[in-house]
C-alpha positions, 0 to 999 in steps of 0.5 A: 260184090265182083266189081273187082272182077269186073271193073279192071276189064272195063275202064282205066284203074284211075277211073275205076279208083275214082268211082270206088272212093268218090261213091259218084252217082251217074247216070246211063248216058256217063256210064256209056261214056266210062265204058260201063255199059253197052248201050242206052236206049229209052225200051230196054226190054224191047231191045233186048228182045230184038238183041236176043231175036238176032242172036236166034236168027242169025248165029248158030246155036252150037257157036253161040253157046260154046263161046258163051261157056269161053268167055264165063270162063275166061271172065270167073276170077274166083280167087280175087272174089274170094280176096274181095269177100275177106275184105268186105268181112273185114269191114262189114260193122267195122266203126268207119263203116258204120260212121259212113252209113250214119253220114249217108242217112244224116244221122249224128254219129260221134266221134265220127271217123277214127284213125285208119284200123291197124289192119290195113297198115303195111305189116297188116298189107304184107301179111295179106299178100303173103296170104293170098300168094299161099292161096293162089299157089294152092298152099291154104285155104282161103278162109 
């Protein structure tokens, strides 16, 4: 949860589509590539000790955790987490769902997938924009 957040800030839209829909496994060297992650390295916690040692050493307490509470804060999106957790509910044990977590395991599940839900369709699309418009205006609640 919170890769919406994250992702837009990370990589282009099309690689971040790409990745959501494929489910593409890959590893530290291709997430370093995309953009994913920082660095790799063969002694993560050794290099996080030396990391945060630099840090102690070498810039001021005070900056440090100043800029620290400006960026958690300019990176907190809890409105589009609060869309991103309707979202999810709507398809937590819905029957696509469950039909691609039975794929995954190669489990036989009949029929398979059905026809997209009506809920996603484009009346459903706009009555959901709508909402989230009422939620980000201060209008409504967000459940």
């Amino acid at each position: 949860m919170g890769l919406t957040t994250s992702l837009p800030n990370l990589i282009p839209r099309d690689i971040a589509l790409d990745l959501t829909f494929s489910g593409q496994v890959f590893n530290g060297d291709q997430a370093l590539q995309m953009g994913l992650v920082t660095r790799v390295c063969k002694d993560p916690i050794q290099q996080a000790i030396d990391y945060a040692k630099n840090i102690a050493t070498n810039a001021s307490p005070d900056a440090t955790a100043a800029a620290k509470k400006l960026l958690h804060a300019t990176y907190d999106d809890a409105r589009v987490l609060r869309l991103e957790t309707q979202l999810q509910r709507r398809l937590l044990g819905s029957w696509n769902n469950l039909a691609k977590s039975a794929q995954a395991f190669h489990l036989p599940l009949v029929p398979g997938f059905i026809n997209r839900n009506p809920i996603w369709s484009q009346e459903a699309d706009d009555l959901a924009e709508a909402k989230l418009q009422e939620i980000l205006n201060g209008e409504a609640s967000s459940t």
